[in-house]
Each structure stands twice: as C-alpha cells, then as structure tokens.
N, C-alpha and C positions, 0 to 999 in steps of 0.2 A: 304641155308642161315638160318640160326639161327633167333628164333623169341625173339627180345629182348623187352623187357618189364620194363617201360614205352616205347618208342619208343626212338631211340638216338636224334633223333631232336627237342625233349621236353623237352632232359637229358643236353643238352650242357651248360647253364647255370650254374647250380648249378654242374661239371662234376670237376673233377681238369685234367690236361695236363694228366697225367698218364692214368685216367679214362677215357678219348675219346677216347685214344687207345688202350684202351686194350677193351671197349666196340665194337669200330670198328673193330677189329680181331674178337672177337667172335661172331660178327654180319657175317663176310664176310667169315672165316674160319672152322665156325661146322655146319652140315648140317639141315636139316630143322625140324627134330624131335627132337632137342634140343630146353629146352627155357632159355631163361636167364631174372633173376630179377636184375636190380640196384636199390640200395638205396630202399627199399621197408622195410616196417614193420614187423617182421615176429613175430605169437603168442602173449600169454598175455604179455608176460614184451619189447614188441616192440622193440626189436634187429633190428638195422639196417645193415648188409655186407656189403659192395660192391656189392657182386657178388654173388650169386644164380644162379646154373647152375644145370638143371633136366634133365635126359635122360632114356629114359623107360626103357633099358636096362644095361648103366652106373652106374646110380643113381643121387645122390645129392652131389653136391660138394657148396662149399662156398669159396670165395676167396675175400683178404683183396690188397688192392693196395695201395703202397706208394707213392712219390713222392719227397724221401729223398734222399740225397745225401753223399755218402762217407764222405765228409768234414762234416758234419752236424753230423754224427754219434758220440759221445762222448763215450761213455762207450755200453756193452752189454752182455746178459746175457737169459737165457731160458725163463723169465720170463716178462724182463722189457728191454725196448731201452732209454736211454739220449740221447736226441738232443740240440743243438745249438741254437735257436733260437732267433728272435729280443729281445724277451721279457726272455730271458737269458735260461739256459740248464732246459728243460722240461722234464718231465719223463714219458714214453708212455710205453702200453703193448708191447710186442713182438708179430709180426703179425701172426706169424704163432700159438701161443697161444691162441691170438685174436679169428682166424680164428675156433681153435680149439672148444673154447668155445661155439661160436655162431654152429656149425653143432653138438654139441653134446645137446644140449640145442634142436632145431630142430627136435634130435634123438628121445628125450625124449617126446616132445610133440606128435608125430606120434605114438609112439609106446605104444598112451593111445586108439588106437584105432585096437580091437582085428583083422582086414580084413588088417593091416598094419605090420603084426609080424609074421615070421615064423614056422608055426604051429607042423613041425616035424623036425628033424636032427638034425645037428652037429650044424644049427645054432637056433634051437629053441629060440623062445621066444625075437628073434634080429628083428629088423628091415628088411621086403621082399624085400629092394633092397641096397646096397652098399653106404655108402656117408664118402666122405672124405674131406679134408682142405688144402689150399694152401695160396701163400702168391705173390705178383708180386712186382718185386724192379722195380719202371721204368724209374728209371735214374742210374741205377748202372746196367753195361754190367755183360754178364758172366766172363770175363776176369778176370775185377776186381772183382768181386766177390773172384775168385778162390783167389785172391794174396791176401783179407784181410782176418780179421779171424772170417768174418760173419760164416766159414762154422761150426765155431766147436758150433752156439746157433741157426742156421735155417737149416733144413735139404736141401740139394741139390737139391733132388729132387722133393720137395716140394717148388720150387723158377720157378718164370718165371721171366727173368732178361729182360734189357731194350732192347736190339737183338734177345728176342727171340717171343716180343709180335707179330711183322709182320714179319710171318715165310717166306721162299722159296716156301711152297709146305703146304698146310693146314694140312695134316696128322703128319707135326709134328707138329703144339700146339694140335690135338687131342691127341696126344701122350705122351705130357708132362703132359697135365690133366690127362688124366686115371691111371699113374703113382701114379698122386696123391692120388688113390685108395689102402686103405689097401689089398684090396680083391677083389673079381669078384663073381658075382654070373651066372650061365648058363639062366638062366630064365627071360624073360623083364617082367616087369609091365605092368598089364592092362591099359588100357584106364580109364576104373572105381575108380584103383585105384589111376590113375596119378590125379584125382577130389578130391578123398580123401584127399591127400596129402596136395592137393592146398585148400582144403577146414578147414584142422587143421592147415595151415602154416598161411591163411591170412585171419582172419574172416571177414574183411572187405570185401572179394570177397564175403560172403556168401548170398544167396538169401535167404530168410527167410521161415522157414518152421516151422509153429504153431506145430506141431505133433511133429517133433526134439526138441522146443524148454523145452517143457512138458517130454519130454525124459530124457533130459539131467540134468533138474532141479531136477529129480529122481536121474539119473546119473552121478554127475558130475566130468568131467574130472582129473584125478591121475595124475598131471606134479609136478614130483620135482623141487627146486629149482636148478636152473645153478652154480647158483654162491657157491651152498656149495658141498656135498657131488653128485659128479656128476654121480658112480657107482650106487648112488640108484633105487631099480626095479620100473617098470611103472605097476601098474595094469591096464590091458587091457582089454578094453570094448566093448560091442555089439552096433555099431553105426548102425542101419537100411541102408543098402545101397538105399533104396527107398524113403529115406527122405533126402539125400546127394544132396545139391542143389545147385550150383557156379556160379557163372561169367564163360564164355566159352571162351577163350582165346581172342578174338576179344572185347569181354563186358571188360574182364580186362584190355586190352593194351589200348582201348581207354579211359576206365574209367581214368588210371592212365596218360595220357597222353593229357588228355584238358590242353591246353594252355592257353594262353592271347587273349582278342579280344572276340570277337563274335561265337558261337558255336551253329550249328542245330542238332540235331538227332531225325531223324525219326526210328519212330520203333513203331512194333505189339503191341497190347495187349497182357499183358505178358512178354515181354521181358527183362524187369528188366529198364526200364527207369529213376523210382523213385528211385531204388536203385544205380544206376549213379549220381543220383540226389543228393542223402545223402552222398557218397562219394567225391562227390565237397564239397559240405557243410563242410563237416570235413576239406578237403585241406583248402578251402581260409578261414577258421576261422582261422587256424594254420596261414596262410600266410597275412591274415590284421584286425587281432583283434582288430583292433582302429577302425572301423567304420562298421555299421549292413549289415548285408546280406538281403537282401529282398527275402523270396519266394512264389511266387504267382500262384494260382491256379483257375479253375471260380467256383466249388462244394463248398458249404460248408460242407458236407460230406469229403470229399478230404481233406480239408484244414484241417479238425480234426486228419485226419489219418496224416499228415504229421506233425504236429503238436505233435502228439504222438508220432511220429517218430524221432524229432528234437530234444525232452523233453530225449528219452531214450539212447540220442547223447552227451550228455550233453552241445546242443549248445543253449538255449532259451535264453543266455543273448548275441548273436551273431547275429542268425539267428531269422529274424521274418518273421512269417509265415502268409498269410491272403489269405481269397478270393479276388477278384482281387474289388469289390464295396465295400468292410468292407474295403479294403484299400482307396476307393476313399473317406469314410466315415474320416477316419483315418487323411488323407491329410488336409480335408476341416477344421474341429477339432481341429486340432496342430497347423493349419495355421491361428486362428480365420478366418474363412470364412465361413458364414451363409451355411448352407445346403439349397438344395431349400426345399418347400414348397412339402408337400404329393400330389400327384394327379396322372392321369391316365398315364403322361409320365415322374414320376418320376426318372424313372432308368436313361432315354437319361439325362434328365434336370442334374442330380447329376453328370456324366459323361461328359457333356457341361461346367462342372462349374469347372472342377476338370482341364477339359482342358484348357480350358481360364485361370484359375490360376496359371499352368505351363508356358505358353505359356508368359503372364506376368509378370513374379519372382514373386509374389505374393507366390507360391509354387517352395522353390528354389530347383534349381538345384541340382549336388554332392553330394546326398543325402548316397547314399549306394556305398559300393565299387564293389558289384557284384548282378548281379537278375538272376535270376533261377524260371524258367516257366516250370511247368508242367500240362500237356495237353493243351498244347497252341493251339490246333486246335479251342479249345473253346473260345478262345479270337477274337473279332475285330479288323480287320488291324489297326484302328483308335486307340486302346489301346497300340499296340506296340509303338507307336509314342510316344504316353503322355509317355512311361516308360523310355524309351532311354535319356527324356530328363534329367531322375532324378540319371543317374549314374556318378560316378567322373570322371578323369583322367584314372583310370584303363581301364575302360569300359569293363569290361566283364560282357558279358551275355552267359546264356543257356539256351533254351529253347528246349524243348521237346514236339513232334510233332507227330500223327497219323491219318491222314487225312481220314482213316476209320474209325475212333471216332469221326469225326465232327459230333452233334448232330443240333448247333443250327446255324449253318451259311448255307449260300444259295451257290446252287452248281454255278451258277455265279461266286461267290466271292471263291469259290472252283479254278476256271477253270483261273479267270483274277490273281488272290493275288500273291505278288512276296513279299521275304524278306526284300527283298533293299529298296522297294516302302516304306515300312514303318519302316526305316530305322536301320534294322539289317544286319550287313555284314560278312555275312556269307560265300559267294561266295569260294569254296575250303577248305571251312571246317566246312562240313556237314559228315553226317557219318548215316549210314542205320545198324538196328538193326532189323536183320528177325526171330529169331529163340522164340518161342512162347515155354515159363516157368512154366504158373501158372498151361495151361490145359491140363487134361492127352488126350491124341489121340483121342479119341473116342466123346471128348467133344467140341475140337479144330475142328476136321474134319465136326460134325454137324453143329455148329457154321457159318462153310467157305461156307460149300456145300451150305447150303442154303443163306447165303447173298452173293455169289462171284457174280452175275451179276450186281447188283451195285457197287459190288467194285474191279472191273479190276483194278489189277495192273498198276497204269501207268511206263511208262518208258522216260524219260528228258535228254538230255545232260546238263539241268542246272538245276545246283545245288542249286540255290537259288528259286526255284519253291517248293511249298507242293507237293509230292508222295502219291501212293497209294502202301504200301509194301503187298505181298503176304506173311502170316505166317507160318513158317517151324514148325515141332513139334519138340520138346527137345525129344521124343519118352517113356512117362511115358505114361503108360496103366491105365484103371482104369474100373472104370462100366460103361455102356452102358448109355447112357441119357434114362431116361422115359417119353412116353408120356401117360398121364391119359386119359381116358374117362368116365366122370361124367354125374349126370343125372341136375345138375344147379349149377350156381356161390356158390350156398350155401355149396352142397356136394363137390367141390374142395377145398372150407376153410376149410372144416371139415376131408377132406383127409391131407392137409397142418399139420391142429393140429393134428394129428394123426401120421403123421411120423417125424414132431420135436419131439412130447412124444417120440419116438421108439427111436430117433437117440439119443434123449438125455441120456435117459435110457444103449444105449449102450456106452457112455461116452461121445458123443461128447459135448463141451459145447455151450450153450444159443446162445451165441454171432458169433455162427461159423456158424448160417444159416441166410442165406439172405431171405427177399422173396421181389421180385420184380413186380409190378405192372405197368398199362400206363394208366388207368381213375382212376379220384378220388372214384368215386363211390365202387371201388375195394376195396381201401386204406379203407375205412369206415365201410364196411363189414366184412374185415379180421380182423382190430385192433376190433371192437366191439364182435365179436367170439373169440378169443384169448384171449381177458380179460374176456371173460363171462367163459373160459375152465381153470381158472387162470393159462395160460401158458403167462411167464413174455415177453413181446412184447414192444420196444422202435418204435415209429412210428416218423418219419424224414421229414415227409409231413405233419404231421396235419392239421398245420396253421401256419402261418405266423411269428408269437411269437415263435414259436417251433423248428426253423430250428435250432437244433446243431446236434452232432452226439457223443455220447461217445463211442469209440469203444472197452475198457475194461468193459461198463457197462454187466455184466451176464445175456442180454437178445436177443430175436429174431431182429433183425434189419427189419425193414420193409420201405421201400421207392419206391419211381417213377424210372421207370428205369432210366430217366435223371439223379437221383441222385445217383445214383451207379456206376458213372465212376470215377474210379483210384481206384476203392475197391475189396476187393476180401473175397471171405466166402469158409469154408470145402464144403458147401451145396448150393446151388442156388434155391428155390422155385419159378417159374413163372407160376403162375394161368394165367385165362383166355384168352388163346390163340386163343377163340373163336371168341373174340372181334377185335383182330387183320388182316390186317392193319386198323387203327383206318383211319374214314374218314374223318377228318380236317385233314390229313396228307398226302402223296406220299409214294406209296408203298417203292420205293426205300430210302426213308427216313427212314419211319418204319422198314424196312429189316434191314438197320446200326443200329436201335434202338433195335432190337433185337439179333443182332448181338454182342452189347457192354453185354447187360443184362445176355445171355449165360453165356460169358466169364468172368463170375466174378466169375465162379465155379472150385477150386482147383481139387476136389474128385467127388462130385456126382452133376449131371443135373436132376431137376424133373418140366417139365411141363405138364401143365391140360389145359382141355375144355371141356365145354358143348355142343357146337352147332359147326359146322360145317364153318369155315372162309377159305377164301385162303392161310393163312400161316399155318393152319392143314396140309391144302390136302398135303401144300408143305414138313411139316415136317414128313406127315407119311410115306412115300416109304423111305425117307433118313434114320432114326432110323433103319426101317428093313433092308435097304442096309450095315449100319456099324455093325449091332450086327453080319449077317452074316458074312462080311467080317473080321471080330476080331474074 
C-alpha cells in the first residue's frame, strides 16, 4: 500500500468525486515504496498537482485529475480546453500541458542541487532519476475516449480514463503509469537522496539548519522561471548532504494531515514539534484569517524564539504568540480587570483572577479560532481548562507534549493528569513523535544514558494519558561531548571564555553558544567574567526586569537551565556539574534537568567541574563508553 500524503481521511473534504478515487487506487494499488502527495505546494512559486507520485526507482510522475465530461467539453486543442459551464464556456489549460508544466518546473528546481544530476553519460547533467506527466479523465471511459477526438490534443497513453482508475489486477495502473515515463533509468535512488528531493520540492518540510541556512545565502539557489523559457540550464550546486534536514515521512504526513477538533502529540526533544507547530500556523491562517491564532508557551525565552519564528512566517498580524502569564497579563488589560496586587503569591493570585474572569464572561469566550501549545508539559492541568474556555465554534487545539521535559510539575500530577480531565479531547487522536533531529548520536546517547532511569518509557493503551517516549536518533554523528576538569568555578568561566574566543574565531557566531547554568550564583560569575573579557554575553536571568531573550542579538546566550527549553545552540556550555544534583531538589528531577539542558546542543556538548558530585561520577564512565564506542 502506497503512502499517501496528507492521509485520504483528511483529503475527503476539499477531494473532488474523481480525486477520491483515483487517490483510493493509488493508495490500495502501488505498493509501499511508493509515496504520493495530493494538493500539497511544491517550491518557490507554490504549484499545486493533484498528484505527486515518487518512487526510488520510477521517479517522479505528476498527475492532473478531471472531473469533466464529454458533454462539457466545447472546443480543444494542445494548449487550451473550453468547457460549458453554469457560469458560461470557461477556458482552461489542457491537462496534460498542465501536468507538463508543473513536473518540468519540479525538474528544474531539483536539478539546482549538484547530488540530484547526473554526473556522467549520455544523460549528464539531467536529473538522477526519470519523471514524467499524465492526465486522468474520470468520467470519460476509454471507449469514449477512443470515439471522440480527444485523441488527436491528449496523448493515449498519457490518459487514465474513468474504468481504468479501479483496475482488475493492481499491475495494470502500475503499468499505465510507468508508461507515463519518457524513459527508465537502471539505477534507484538513495534513500538520502529521496530527502533531497523532498527537501527542494517542499521547504515547508524543511527542519531548520543555521549552517544551511549561511550556505545558501552565499549560495543561492539557480531555478529558472516555468512559465518562460523552460529549456533553460540549472546551475547546480554543492548543497552539504550533512546539513540536509526534513520531516521524515510520518513528521510530514501527520504534519499535513491534523484535522479539526483537538490534537496531542507527544514527542522527544528534537523532534521537530515546533516545526509542526509552524506548519499549522501557516494552514489555519490561510483557513480563518478573520480571527487571531493564540500560541502559547510557559518560557519567555521560548516565546521569543517563536515569535521570531512567526515574524519570519509572515503571520504576526494572525498569529499571537505569548507566554502563557504575559497572556493572563494580556486578558486582565483588554478586559479592564485590575491585576492583583504584587506580593509573595502573586503568580497563583493573577492566575485565580484570570480564572474567575473566564469562568464569569467577564473574559469572553470565542476569543481565537485555534490555540497551539508548545511544551505543554509545562502547563497546569488548571491552565488547560481557562484556555479551552476561550476557543470559538471551531475548537481546535494543539498542543504539544514531552513528559521528559516536565520541569516544574510534580510527578503526582505526572502519574494522576488525563487530557479529558481538563478538558482536551483528544482520545484517538494523539500521534507519538520518537525520532530525535537536533542531536548528533554521541550527544543524544549521553544525554539518554545518563537520565533513562527517571525516565522509563512508559507504555498506555490510553491515549489520553501523558507518555514517556524513548528517543530514536535521526543517526547524524558529531564530536564526542567533553567533560572538563578544573581546579574551581572560576577556571571553568575562564575555560568557557576561552573556547567561545576559539569557536568564534573559527566562525561560529556569538549567538550559536549557549551556556547553561542551575544556581544563580553561576549566572553572576560567568556574566561578570565575560564582560570583564569583553566577549559580548546577553544574560536572560539577571533580574526580573530582564527576562527577554533576542535570539538574533550577536551574542553569547547565557540562562538557568529552566530557561533553555524549546531552544537549541551549534554549542552547549554547562559549567559546574560539580554542584549537581542541587539539593533543594530530587535527584530524579535534576536528572530531567540535565537531560533538557544537554539536548539543546545541535554540534558540540562541553561540560566542566571542579569538585567531585554524583552526576560527575555518573557522566564519567559514560563519555568514555561512547567515544570508545563511535
């Protein structure tokens, strides 16, 4: 079975009579290393097919579905079809011209990427695998076909007619497509490069890769225009295979395929969550411009980067973005409702008040068409309730969930919390996202080794319960993590500014090293030696006044590990591991704590210590276990 994409029970909506079945044959009739795209965007000038249909050995086909009829057909020609219609005789392209456009446009895009072109023979310099164009009539049999005189402006064999979408025997619609092929080549395509393919056809799938992106700004992409002279050559380029980063077939299909209603997905650190997350955001702007998206997050850190994120989307007059208390702030503000009063339980008090005003109409309802939560592990059952109350008639939510990143809730409320209790309904459509993107192997495996025994996997037959997922590695290599040994807290800041100078110096920039800290007293030491070294240092914990985060500002990022979730750096600095597990805390809490903190490192892990704690002893035999084993 064919892997179609979005899924057909998300397509049948917007699908015309023709398109469900000719989706359902390709879904039930080509076997399972085939994938097929409907209605999806493809490259910069967003061509929409029908049909996309990839097979590693095949190639690329494109196919246009009608849903016209004999009688409807007025005039025709190689170029152009007149139809009949209510609104009197329309003038439409010829599908198979259509069809032609769009896979030659596709050709061109692909073959700006030099590991996509083949490099010697008869076919140099073409595209490494085969792609062709077709056209399906699917209300005009072959019969008729034959007796009008479609045949002399659509080629024959280039027609799937309406008896032949649901064949006898599957091997003939494999057979009418491949037909559709000018040519054959003996050779399939890699795996690596079927990523390429799918990474210049839909940048939308693309995971974001800082290093790609500095690449490309150097070098950017040679796509002629489709619409004019379409023999013009591609100059083909050196794209890094190692910086080629996508959506993996299950990230895409579900991405493309959230529905209406209520939506859970749990998934790793890493996984591309927030990049789910953006891709909604695009859909339901497109789909209910008339009223704001809410999305909410608990970091103010977080809520910068997505924010940055939504700015470079061009959704900011759509989508509003806030931490989940700048929003309670937000509410009370718009709603004239006094804020409470400053004191030691101000956060509950502001969150008691925000409640009550919902609960009231005081803070109406129908506020947003859709809300989209990220790292909702970090929210109180009790928040989900206030939010639910403030969505319209749509009611869609998404929230995104990794119950190994709960930082500040009690494993209690871990072990009792259900969706439904506070009232997300999710129940059957939840979706688990394992396969871990940001960190190369060596970084991912240290990370797991050492906090897996707080965080067993759990496993549920309900769906509506928080999991604990185990994270697979996307299998990108990198350096080995470092552990330092210094002679005091002092000499690891001064180790710190010493390999930012290095790293910098080798080009990396300011803003691409984190350094992650768990006592303040850390925080005060490193910012105070960093500006005495004048190496430029943004500090995100100061003080209280201070919490923003500019993630294009050109400097070292320095914050509490708490506030480094949903962020990610080329570099990770985590000094004093000597001090850890800190003891106002449970080691198993601390473990997750350092487990988040790790994982925000794309390229290189560099942790330090002076003195001797229980999470040394634990990280020293591991490091030597993975460098030997890599």
């Amino acid at each position: 079975m064919a892997k179609l994409i979005p899924t057909l029970n998300s397509s049948l909506s917007i699908m015309t009579g023709g398109e469900k079945r000719m989706a359902q044959s390709l879904e039930d009739n080509l076997e399972d290393d085939y994938t097929v795209w409907y209605d999806v965007s493809v490259g910069p000038k967003q061509m929409r097919p029908d049909f996309i249909i990839l097979h590693p050995h095949r190639g690329i086909l494109v196919l246009e579905v009608k849903d016209w009829k004999l009688t409807t057909i007025q005039t025709a020609n190689r170029k152009s079809f007149e139809l009949l219609t209510e609104d009197g005789i329309m003038s439409v392209t010829n599908p198979i011209e259509q069809a032609r456009k769009y896979v030659l446009a596709i050709n061109q895009v692909l073959c700006s990427d030099r590991d996509l072109v083949q490099p010697v023979g008869k076919y140099q310099g073409q595209l490494i695998c085969p792609y062709g164009y077709g056209a399906v009539l699917a209300n005009i049999t072959r019969k008729a076909f034959e007796r009008s005189d479609l045949g002399d402006v659509l080629s024959e064999h280039l027609i799937i007619c309406q008896d032949e979408i649901k064949p006898t025997e599957a091997i003939e619609l494999q057979e009418r497509l491949w037909n559709m092929f000018p040519y054959t080549f003996s050779k399939s395509i890699a795996p690596q490069q079927v990523d390429r393919i799918r990474w210049l056809m839909f940048p939308e799938c693309r995971l974001p890769s800082k290093q790609l992106l500095l690449f490309l700004k150097e070098h950017p992409l040679v796509v002629p225009d489709p619409d004019g002279d379409l023999d013009l050559p591609v100059t083909p380029l050196e794209i890094p295979t190692d910086l080629i980063q996508i959506f993996d077939l299950k990230q895409e299909t579900l991405a493309r395929s959230l529905g209406d209603g209520h939506r859970v997905i749990h998934g790793v650190a890493g996984s591309g969550k927030t990049m789910v997350l953006l891709y909604r955001c695009n859909y339901l702007a497109a789909l209910n411009p008339d009223k704001p998206i809410l999305v909410l997050c608990f970091n103010v850190s977080l809520a910068a980067r997505l924010k940055e994120a939504i700015l470079s989307q061009n959704l900011n007059g759509t989508v509003n973005v806030q931490h989940f208390h700048d929003w309670c702030k937000y509410q009370l503000k718009s709603h004239n409702i006094r804020l409470p009063q400053f004191s030691d339980n101000y956060i509950a008090d502001l969150e008691n008040t925000v409640r009550e005003a919902i609960a009231s109409g005081r803070i109406p309802g129908k506020q947003y068409s859709s809300i989209l939560i990220d790292e909702g592990h970090d929210f109180e059952p009790e928040w989900f309730k206030m939010l639910t109350g403030t969505l319209d008639e749509r009611d869609s939510l998404l929230l995104l969930y990794d119950d190994a990143q709960n930082l500040y809730g009690h494993q209690q409320k871990r072990q009792k919390f259900s969706f439904k209790s506070v009232g997300i309904k999710a129940q059957g459509r939840t979706s688990v996202l394992k396969t871990n993107y940001r960190n190369t192997v060596e970084v991912l495996n240290l990370a797991y080794e050492f906090a897996k025994d707080v965080m067993q996997p759990s496993e549920s037959d309900d769906d509506d319960a928080p999991v604990l997922v185990q994270p697979l590695s996307a299998g990108r290599h990198g350096q080995p993590a470092q552990l330092l040994s210094c002679r005091s807290f002092d000499d690891e800041v001064k180790q710190a500014i010493s390999i930012g100078q290095k790293l910098h110096s080798e080009g990396v920039p300011w803003n691409e090293i984190g350094i992650l800290y768990r006592v303040k007293f850390m925080g005060e030491a490193i910012y105070a030696q960093f500006q005495a070294a004048n190496v430029p240092i943004e500090w995100l914990n100061k003080d209280a006044a201070s919490r923003s985060y500019q993630p294009k500002l050109d400097s070292i990022k320095l914050m509490t590990m708490h506030s480094c979730k949903g962020l990610e750096f080329t570099t990770v600095i985590i000094p004093g591991l000597g001090y850890l597990p800190n003891q106002y805390s449970t080691p198993a809490d601390e473990a997750r704590l350092l487990y988040v903190a790790m994982t925000r490192s794309t390229d290189r892990l560099i942790l330090s210590y002076h003195q001797e704690s229980g999470f040394v002893k634990l990280l020293q035999p591991l490091i030597v276990d993975i460098c030997c084993n890599n």
